[in-house]
N, CA, C and O of each residue as an XYZ file, in Angstrom:
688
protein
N     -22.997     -7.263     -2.370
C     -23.057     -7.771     -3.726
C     -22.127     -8.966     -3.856
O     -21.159     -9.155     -3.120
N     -22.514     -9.782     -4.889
C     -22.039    -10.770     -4.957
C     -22.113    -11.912     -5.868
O     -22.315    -13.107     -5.651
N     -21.802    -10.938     -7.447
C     -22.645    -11.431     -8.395
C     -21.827    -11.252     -9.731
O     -20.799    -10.589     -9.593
N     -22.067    -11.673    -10.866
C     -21.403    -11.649    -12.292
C     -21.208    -10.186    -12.706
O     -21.962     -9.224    -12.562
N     -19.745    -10.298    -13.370
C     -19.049     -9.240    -13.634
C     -18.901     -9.613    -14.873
O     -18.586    -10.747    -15.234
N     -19.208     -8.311    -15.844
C     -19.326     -8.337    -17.155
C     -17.631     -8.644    -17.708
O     -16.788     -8.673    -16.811
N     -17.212     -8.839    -18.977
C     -16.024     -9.055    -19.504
C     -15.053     -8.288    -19.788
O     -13.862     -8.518    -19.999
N     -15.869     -7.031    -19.773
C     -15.284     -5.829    -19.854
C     -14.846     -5.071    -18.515
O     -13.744     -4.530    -18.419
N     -15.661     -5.074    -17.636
C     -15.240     -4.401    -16.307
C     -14.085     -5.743    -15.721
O     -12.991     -5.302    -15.369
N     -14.217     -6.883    -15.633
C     -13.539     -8.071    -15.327
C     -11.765     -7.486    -16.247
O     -10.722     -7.388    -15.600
N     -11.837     -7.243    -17.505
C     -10.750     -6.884    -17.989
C     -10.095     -5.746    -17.479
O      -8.871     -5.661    -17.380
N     -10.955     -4.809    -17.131
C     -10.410     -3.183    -17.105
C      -9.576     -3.604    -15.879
O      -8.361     -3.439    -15.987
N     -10.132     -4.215    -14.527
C      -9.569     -4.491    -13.231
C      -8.662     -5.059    -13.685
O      -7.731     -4.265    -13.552
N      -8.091     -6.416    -14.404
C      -7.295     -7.341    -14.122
C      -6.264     -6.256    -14.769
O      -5.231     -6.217    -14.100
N      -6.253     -5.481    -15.737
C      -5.091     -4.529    -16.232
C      -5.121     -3.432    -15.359
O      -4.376     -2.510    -15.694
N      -5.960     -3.226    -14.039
C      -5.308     -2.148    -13.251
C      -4.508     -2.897    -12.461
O      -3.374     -2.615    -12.072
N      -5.279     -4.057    -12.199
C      -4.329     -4.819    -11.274
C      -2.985     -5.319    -11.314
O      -2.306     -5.536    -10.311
N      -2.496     -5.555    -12.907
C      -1.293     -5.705    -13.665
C      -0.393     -4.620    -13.318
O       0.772     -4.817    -12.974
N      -1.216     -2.871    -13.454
C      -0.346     -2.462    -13.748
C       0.351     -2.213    -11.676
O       1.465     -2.137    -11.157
N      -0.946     -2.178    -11.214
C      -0.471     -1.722     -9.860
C       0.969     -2.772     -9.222
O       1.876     -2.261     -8.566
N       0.928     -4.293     -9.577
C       1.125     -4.910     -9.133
C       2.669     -4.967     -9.663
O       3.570     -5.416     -8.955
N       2.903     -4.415    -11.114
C       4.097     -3.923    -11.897
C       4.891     -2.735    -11.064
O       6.055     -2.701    -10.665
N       3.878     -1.828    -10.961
C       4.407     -0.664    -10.072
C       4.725     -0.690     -9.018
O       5.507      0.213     -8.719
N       4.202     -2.023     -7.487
C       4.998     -1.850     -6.667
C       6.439     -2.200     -6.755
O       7.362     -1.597     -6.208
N       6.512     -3.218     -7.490
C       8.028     -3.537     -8.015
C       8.669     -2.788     -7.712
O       9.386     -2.778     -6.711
N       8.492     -1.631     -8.885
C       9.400     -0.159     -9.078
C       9.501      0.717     -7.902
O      10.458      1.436     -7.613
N       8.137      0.537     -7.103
C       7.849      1.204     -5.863
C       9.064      1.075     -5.099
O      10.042      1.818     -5.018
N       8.732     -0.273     -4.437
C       9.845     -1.000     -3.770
C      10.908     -1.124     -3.705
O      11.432     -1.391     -2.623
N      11.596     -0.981     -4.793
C      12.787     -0.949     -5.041
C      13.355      1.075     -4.872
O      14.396      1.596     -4.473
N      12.107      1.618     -5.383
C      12.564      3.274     -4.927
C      12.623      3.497     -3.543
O      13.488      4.317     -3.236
N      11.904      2.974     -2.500
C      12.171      3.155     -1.377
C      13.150      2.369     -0.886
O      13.888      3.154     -0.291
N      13.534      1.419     -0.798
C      14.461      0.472     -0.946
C      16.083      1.467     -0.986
O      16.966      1.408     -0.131
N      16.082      2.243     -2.116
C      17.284      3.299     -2.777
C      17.187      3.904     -1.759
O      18.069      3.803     -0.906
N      16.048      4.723     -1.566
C      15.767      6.015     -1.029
C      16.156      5.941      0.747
O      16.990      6.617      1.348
N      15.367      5.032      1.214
C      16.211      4.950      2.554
C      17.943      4.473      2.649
O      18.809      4.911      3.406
N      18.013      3.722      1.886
C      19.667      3.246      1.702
C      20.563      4.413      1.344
O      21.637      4.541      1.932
N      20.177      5.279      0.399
C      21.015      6.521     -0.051
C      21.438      7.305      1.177
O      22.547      7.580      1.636
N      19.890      7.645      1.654
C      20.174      8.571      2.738
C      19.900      7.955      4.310
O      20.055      8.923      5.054
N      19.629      7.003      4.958
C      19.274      6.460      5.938
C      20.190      5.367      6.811
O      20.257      5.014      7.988
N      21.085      4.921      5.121
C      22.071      3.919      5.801
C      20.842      2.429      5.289
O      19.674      2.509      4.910
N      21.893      0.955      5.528
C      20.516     -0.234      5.049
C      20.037     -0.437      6.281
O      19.067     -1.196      6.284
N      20.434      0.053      7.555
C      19.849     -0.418      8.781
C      18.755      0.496      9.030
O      17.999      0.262      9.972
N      18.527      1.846      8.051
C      17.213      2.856      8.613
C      17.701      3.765      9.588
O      16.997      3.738     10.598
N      18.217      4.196      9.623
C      19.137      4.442     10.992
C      17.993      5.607     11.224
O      17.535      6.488     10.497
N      17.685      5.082     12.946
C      16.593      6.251     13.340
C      16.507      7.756     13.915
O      15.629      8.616     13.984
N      18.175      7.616     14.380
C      18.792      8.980     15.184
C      18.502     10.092     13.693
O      17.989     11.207     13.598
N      19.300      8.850     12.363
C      19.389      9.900     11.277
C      17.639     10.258     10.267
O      17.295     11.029      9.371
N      17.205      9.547     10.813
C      16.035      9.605      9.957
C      15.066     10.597     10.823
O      14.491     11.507     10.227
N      14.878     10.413     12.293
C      14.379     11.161     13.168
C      14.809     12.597     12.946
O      14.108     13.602     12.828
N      16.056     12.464     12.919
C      16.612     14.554     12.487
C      16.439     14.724     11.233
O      16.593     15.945     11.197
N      16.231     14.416     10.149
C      15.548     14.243      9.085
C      14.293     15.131      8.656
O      14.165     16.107      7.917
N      13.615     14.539      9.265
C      12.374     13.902      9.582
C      11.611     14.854      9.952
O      10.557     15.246      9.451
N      12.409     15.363     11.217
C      11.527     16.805     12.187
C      12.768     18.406     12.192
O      12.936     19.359     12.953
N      13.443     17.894     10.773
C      13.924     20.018      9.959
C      13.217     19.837      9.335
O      12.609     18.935      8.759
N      13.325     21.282      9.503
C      12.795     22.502      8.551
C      13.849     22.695      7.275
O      13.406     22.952      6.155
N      15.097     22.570      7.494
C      15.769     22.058      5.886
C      15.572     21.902      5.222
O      15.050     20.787      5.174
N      15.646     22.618      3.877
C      14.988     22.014      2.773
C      15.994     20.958      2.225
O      15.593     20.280      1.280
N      17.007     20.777      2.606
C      17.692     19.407      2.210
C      17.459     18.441      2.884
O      17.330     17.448      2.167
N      17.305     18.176      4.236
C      16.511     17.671      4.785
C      15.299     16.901      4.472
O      15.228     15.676      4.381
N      13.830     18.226      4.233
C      13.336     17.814      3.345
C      12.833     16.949      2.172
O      11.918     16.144      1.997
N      14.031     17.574      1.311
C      14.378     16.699      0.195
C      14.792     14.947      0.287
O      14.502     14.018     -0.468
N      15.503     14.992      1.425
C      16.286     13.344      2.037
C      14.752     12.864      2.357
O      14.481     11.779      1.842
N      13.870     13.372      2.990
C      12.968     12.419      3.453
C      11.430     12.327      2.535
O      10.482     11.590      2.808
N      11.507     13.127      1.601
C      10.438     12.937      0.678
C      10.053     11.950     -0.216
O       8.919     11.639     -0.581
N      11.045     11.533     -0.499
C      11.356     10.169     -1.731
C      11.074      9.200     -0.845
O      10.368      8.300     -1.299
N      11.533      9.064      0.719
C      10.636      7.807      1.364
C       9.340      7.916      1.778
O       8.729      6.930      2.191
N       8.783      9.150      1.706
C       7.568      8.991      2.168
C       6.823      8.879      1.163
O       5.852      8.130      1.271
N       7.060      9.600     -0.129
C       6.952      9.194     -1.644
C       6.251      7.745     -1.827
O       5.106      7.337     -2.020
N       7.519      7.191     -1.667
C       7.496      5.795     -2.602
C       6.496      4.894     -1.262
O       5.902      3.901     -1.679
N       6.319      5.232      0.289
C       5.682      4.472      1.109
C       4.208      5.083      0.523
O       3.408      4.182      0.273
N       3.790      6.241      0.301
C       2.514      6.350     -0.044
C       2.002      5.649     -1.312
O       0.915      5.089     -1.453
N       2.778      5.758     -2.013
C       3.273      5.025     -3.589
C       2.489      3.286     -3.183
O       1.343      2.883     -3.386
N       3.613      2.639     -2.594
C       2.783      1.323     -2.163
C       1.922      0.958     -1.532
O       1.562     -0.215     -1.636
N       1.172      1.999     -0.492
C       0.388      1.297      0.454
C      -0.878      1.969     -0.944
O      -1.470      0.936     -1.256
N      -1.234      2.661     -1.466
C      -1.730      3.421     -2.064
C      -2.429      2.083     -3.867
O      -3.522      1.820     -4.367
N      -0.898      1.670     -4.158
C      -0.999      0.109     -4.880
C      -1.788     -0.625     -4.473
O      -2.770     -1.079     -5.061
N      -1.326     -0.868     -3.105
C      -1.930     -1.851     -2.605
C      -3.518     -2.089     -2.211
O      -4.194     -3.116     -2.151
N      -3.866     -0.484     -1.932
C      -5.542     -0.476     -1.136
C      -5.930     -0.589     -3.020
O      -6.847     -1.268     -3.483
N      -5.106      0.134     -3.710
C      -6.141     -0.231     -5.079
C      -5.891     -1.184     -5.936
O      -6.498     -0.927     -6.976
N      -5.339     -2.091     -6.012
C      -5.252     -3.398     -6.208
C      -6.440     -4.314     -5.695
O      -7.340     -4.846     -6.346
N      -6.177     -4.339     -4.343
C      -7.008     -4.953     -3.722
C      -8.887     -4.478     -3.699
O      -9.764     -5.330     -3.844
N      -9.167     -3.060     -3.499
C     -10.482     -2.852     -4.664
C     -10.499     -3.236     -6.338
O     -11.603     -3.223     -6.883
N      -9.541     -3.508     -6.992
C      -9.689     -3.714     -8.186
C      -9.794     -5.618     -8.023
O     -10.357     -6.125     -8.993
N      -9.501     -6.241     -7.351
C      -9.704     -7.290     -7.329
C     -11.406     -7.486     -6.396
O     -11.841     -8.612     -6.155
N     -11.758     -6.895     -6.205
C     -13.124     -6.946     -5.060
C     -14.293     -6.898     -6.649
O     -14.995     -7.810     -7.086
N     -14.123     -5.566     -7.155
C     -15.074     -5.339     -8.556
C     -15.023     -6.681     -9.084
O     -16.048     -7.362     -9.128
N     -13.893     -7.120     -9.494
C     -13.428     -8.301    -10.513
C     -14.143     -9.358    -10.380
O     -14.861     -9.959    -11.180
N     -13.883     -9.536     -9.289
C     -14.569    -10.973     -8.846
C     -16.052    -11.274     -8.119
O     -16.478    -12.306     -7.601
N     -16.721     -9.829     -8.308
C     -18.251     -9.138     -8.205
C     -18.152     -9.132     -6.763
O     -17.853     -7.942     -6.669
N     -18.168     -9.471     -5.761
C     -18.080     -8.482     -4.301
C     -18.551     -7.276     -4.397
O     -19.613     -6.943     -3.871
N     -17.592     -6.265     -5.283
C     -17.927     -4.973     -4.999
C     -18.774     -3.962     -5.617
O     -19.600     -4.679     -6.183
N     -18.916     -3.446     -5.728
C     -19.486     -2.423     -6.872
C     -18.425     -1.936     -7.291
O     -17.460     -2.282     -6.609
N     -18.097     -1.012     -8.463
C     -16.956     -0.117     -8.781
C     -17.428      1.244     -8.245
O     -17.596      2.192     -9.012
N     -17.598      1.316     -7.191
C     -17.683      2.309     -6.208
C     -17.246      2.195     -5.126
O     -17.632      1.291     -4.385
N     -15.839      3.563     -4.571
C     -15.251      3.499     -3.416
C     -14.896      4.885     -2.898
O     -15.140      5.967     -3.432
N     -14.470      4.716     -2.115
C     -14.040      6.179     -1.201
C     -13.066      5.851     -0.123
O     -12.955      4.757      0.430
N     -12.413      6.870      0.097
C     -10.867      6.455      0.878
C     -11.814      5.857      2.239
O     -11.276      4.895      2.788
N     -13.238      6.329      2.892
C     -13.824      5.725      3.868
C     -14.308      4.382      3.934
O     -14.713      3.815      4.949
N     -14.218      3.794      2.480
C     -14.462      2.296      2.353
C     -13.072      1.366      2.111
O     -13.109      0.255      1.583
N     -11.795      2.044      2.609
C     -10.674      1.407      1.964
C     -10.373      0.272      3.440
O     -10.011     -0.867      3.146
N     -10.535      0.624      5.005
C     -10.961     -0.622      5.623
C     -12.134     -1.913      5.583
O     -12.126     -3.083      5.966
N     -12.928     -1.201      5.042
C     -13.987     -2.225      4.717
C     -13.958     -2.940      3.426
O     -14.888     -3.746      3.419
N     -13.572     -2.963      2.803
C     -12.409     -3.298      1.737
C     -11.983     -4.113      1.826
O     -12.568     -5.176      1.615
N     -10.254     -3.996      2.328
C      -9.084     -4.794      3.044
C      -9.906     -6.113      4.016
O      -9.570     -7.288      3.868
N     -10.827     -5.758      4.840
C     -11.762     -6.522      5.709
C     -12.813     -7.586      4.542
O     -13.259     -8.647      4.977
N     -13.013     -7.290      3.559
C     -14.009     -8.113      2.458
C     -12.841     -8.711      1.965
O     -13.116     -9.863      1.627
N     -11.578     -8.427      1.760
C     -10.670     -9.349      0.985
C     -10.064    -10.343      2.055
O      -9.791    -11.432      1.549
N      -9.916    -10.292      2.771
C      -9.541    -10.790      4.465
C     -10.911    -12.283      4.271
O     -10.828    -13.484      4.016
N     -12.050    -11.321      4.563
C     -13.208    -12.414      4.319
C     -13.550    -13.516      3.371
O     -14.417    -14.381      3.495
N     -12.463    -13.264      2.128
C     -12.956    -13.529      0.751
C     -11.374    -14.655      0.540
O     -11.068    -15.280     -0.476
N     -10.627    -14.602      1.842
C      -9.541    -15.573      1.500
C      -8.237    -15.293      0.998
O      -7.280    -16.053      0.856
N      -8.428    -13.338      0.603
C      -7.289    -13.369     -0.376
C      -5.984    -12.511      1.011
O      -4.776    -12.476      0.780
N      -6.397    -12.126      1.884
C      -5.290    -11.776      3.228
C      -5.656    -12.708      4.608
O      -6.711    -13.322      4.764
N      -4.714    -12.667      5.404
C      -4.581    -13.007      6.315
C      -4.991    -11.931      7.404
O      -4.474    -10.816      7.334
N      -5.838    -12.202      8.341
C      -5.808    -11.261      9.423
C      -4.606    -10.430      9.566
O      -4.460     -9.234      9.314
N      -3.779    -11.289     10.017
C      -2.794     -9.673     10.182
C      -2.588     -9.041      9.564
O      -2.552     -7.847      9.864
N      -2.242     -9.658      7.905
C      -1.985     -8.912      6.527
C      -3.242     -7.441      6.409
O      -2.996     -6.237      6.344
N      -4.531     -8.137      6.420
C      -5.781     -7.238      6.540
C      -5.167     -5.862      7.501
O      -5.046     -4.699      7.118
N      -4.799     -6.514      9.021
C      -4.884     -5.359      9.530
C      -3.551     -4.193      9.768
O      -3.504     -3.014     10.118
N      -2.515     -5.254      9.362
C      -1.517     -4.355      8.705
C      -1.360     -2.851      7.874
O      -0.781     -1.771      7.996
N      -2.608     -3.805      6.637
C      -2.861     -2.701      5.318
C      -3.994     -1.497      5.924
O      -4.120     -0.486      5.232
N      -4.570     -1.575      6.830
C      -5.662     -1.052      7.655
C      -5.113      0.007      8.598
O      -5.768      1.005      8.895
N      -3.552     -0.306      9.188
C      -3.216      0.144      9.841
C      -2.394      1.354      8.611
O      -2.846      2.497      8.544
N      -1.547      1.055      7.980
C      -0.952      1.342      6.785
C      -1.512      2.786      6.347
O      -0.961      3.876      6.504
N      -2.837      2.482      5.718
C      -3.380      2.969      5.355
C      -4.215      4.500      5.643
O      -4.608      5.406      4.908
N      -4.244      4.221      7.228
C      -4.513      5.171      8.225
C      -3.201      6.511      8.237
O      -3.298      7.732      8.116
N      -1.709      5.366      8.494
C      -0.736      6.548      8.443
C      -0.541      7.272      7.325
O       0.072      8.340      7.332
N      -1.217      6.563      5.945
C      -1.032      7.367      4.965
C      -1.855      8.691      4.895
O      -1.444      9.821      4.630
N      -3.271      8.223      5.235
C      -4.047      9.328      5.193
C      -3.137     10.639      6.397
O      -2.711     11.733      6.026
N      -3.064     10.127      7.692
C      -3.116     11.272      8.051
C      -1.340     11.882      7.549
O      -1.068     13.083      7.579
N      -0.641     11.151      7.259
C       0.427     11.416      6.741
C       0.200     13.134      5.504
O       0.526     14.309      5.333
N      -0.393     12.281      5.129
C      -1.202     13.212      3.535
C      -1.842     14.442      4.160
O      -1.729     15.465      3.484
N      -2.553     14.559      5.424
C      -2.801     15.755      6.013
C      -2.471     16.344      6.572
O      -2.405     15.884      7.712
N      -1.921     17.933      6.426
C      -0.906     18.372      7.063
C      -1.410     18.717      8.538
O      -0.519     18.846      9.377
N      -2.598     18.865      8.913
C      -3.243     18.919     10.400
C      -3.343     18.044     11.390
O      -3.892     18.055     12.492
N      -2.291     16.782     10.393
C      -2.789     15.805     11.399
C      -0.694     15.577     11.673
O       0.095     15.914     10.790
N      -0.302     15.055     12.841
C       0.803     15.113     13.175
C       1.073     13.432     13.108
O       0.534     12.612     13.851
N       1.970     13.159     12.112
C       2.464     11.883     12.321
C       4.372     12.088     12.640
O       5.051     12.875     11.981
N       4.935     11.212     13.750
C       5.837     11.052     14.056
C       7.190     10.847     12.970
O       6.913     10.511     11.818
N       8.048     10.966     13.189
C       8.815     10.582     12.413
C       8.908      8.521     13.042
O       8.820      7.561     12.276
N       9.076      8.458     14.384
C       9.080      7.010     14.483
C       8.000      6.282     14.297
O       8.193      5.148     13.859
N       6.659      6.688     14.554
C       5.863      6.209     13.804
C       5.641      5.493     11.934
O       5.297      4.428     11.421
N       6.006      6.607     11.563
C       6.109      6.258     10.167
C       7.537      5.439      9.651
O       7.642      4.680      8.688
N       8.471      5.813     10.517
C       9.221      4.582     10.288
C       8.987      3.364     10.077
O       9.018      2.585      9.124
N       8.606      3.341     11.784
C       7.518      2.377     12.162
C       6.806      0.969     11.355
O       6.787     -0.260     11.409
N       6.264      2.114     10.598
C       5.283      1.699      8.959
C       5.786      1.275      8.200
O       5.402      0.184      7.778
N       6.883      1.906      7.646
C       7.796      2.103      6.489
C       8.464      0.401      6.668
O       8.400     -0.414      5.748
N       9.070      0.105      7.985
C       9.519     -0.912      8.322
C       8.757     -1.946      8.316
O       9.204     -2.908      7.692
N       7.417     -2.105      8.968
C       6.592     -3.018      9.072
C       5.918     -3.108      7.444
O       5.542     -4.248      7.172
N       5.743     -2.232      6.496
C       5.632     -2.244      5.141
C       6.654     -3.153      4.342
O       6.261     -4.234      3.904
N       7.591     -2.853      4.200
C       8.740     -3.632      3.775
C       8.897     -4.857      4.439
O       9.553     -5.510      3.628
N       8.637     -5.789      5.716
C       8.793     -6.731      6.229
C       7.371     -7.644      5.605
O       7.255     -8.855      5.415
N       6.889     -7.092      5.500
C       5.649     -7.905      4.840
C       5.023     -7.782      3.706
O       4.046     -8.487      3.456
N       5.490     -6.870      2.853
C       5.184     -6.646      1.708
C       5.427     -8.021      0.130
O       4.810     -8.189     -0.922
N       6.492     -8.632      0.698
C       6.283     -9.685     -0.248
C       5.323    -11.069     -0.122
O       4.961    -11.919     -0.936
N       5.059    -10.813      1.585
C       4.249    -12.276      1.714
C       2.346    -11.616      1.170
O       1.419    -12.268      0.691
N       2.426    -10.162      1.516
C       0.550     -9.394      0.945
C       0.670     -9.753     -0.363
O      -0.367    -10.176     -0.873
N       1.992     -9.689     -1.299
C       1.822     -9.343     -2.986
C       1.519    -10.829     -3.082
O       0.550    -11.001     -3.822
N       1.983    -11.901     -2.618
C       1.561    -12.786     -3.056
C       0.470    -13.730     -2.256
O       0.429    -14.958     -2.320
N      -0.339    -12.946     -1.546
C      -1.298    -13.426     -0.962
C      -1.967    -12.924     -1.721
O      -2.561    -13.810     -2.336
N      -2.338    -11.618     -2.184
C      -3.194    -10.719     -3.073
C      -2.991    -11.845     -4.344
O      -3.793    -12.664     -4.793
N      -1.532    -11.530     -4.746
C      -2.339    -12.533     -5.994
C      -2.447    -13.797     -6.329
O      -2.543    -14.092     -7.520
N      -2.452    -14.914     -5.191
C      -3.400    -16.203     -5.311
C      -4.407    -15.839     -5.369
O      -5.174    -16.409     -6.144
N      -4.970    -14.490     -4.410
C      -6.609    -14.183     -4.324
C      -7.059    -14.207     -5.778
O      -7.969    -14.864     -6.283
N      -5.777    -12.891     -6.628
C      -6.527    -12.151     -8.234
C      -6.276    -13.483     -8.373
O      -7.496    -13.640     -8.434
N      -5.820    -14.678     -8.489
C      -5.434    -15.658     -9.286
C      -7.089    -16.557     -9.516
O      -7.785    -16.596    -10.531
N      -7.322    -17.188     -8.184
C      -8.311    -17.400     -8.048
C      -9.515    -17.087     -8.827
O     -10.300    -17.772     -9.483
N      -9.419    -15.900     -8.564
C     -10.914    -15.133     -9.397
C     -10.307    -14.626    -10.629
O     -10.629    -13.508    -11.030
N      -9.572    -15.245    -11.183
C      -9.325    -15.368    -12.468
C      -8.857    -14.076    -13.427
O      -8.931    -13.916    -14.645
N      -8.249    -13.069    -12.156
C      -7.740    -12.066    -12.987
C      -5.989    -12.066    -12.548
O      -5.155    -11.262    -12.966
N      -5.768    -13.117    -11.673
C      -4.115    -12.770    -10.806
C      -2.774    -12.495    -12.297
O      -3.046    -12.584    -13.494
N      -1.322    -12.147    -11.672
C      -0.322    -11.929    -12.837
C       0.161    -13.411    -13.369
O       0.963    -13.502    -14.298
């Protein structure tokens, strides 16, 4: 698809997109706390790794708020970036966590990421899911990993994303 978007669906997106784009802010800055409180500002991996893999419920507790606030943004981000796809008619307002690479890949196509950015959020996105499933085993350095490569590039996607919303006439 690839076609006119009524004024109303064009609005509803550009205010999800507002608000998502408000919320990583807050996001960012909670993980930001959250590893610094308990991680040290360097991430420290010895401490995040023992963390990471107790059974502690304080423990626990230390590492929830980062995995929190990382699901928090990558989570912004895949829906931002569908709310800008509807907006600017590309998409249908129909999705499923199985269309959230093909997605990222139409916004990639459409000018508003950069290949790597695309496959960053692609990659991202993957650790979230299986993160989110408890059958599936993600590392503690892995998701560091993420967490790190999230934060290193997270300000150059927000504002690649929104020249894209800008463009198509819904950006902040």
């Amino acid at each position: 698809m690839s076609g006119e978007v009524s004024k109303a669906v064009r609005d509803v997106e550009a205010s999800h997109i507002r608000a998502r784009l408000r919320r990583l802010v807050v996001d960012a800055r909670a993980l930001k706390a959250a590893i610094e409180d308990e991680f040290g500002s360097d991430f420290d991996p010895d401490s995040w790794r023992q963390a990471f893999d107790s059974d502690d419920p304080a423990d626990v507790n230390r590492v929830s708020p980062v995995e929190s606030a990382f699901v928090r943004i990558v989570n912004g981000l895949v829906e931002a970036a569908r709310s800008g796809l509807i907006a600017s008619g590309i998409a249908e307002p129909l999705g499923t966590p199985e269309s959230v690479p093909t997605d990222l890949w139409r916004v990639r196509d459409d000018g508003g990421l950069t290949e790597g950015q695309a496959g960053l959020l692609v990659d991202l996105s993957q650790t979230r899911n299986e993160l989110q499933h408890a059958y599936i085993e993600v590392s503690a350095d892995d998701l560091r990993s993420a967490i790190s490569r999230l934060r290193a590039n997270l300000p150059a996607i927000v504002t690649a994303l929104n020249g894209w919303f800008t463009r198509h006439g819904v950006g902040v």
